[in-house]
N, C-alpha and C positions, 0 to 999 in steps of 0.2 A: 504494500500500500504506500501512496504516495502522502507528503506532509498536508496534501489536502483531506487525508483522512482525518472522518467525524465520525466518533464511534463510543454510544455509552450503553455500558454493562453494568448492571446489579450483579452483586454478589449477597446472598441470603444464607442465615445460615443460626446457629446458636452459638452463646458463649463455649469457647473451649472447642469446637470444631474446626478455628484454624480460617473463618473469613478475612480476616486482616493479614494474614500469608497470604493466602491466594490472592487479595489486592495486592501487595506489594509484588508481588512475582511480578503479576501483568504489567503493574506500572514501569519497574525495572525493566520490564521488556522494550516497551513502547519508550524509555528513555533510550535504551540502546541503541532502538532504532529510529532516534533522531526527531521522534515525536514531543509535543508536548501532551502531559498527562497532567487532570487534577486526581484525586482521591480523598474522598472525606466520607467516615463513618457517624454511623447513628444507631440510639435502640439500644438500649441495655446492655451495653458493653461492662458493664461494672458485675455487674451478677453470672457467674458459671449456669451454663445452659438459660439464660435470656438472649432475646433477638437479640441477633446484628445484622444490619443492614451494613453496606458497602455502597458506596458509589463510585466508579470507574469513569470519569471522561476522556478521553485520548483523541484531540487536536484542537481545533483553534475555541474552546469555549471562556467565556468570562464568570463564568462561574461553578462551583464541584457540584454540585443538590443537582439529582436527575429529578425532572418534575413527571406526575402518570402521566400516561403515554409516550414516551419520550425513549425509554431503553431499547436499546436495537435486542440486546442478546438477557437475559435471567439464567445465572445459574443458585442453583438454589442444592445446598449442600444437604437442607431435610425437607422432603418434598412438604411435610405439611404446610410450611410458609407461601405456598405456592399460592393460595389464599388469601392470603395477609399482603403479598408482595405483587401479584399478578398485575394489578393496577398500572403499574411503572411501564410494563411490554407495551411498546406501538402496534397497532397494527401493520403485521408482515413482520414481526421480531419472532425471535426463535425464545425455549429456552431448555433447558439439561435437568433435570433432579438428581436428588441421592433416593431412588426408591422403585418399586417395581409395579409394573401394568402401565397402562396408558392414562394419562393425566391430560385436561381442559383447564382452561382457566375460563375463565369469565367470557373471555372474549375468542372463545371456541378456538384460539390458539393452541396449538398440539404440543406435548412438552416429550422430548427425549429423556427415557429415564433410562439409569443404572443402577445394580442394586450393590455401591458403591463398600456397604457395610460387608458384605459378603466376601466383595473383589479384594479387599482390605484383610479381613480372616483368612482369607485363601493363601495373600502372598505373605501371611504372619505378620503383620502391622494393621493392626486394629486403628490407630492413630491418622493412618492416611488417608481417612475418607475424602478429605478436602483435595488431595492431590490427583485424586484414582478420577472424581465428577471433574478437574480441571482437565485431565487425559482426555476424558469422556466427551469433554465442551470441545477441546481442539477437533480433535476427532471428526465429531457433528457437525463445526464449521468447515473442513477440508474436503466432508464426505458425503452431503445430504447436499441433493441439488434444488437449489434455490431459497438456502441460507444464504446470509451474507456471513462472509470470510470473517476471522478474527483479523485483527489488526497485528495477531504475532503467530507464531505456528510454536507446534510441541519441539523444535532443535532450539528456535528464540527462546522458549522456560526452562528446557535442557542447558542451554548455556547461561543462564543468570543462576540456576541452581549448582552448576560449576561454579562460578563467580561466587558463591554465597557458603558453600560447602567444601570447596574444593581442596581445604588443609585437614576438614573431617571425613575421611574418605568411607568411613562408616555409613555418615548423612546422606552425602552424596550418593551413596548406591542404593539405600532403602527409600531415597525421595524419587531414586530416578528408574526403581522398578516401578513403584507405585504411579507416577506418572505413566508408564509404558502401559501396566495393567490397565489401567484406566482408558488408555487411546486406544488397547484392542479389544477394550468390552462391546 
C-alpha cells in the first residue's frame, strides 16, 4: 500500500488477552512501512478481563477515536464483543473473531471466525490467543476475495516481532508459531 493508504481497525478484546500487543504490533508495522499511524485505547483497561477497545488508524487522519461506521476491518479477540463493538464496521468492512460457527452482526456483515482458544492449546501456548486471530486476520485479508488488504502482511508482524524479541529467542519462536498457527487456521 501506498502513503495514501487510509485504513482503520478495531481491535476488541478483554483485559489480559493481549489487545494493546496486537495494537502495537500493527502500528510498529505500519511505522516501518513509512506510514503514519494513531492508536488510542479505551474501556476498562484497568480491571483483568474488562473490555478493551483499540483503535488503529494508519494514514493521513487528524485524529485516533474510530467513530461507528467508520472501521474498515474488526478483529475481535472474544467473539462475544462482537455485539458490543459491531457498530464501529462500515458497510463493506470485514471482521475475524476468536470463536467458532458463523457470526452476523447487526448489519448482516459476515464475521470470519477461529476457534483461536483451541489453535493456542494445540500448539501449547494457551496465552496466544491474541496472536493465532492476528495470523487469522492476515490471512483473511490476503485470502478472501473482496476484503480489503491489510495495510501490512504476516512477514511485516514476523519482522517487528524479530525486532521486539529477537535477543529472547525463546519469545520469538512461541510468538512466531502462534502467529503461523493462526494464518493457517
Amino acid at each position: 500500500m501506498t502513503k495514501a493508504t487510509r485504513q482503520q481497525v478495531i481491535i476488541s478484546g478483554v483485559g489480559g488477552q493481549g489487545v494493546l500487543f496486537v495494537t502495537r504490533l500493527l502500528a510498529e508495522a505500519a511505522i516501518n512501512k513509512g506510514l503514519p499511524v494513531f492508536t488510542s485505547e479505551t474501556h476498562g483497561m484497568a480491571q483483568r478481563g474488562g473490555t478493551v477497545l483499540s483503535h488503529l488508524k494508519v494514514g493521513a487522519f487528524a485524529s485516533p477515536l474510530i467513530r461507528p461506521l467508520q472501521a474498515d476491518i474488526l478483529v475481535l479477540l472474544k467473539a462475544e464483543n462482537l455485539k458490543q463493538h459491531s457498530s464501529f464496521l462500515k458497510p463493506g468492512g470485514w471482521a475475524v473473531a476468536n470463536g467458532t460457527g458463523d457470526l452476523e452482526n447487526e448489519s448482516q456483515t459476515a464475521v470470519r471466525t477461529v476457534d483461536a482458544d483451541t489453535v493456542a492449546q494445540d500448539i501449547e501456548n494457551p496465552k496466544a490467543v491474541n496472536l493465532v486471530v492476528l495470523g487469522f486476520a492476515l490471512a483473511t485479508a490476503e485470502k478472501t476475495a473482496g476484503y480489503d488488504k491489510l495495510f501490512c502482511s504476516a512477514e511485516d508482524i514476523k519482522d517487528v516481532l524479530k525486532n521486539r524479541f529477537g535477543k529472547n529467542q525463546k519469545m520469538l519462536s512461541v510468538s512466531l508459531r502462534a502467529l503461523e498457527a493462526g494464518y493457517k487456521a
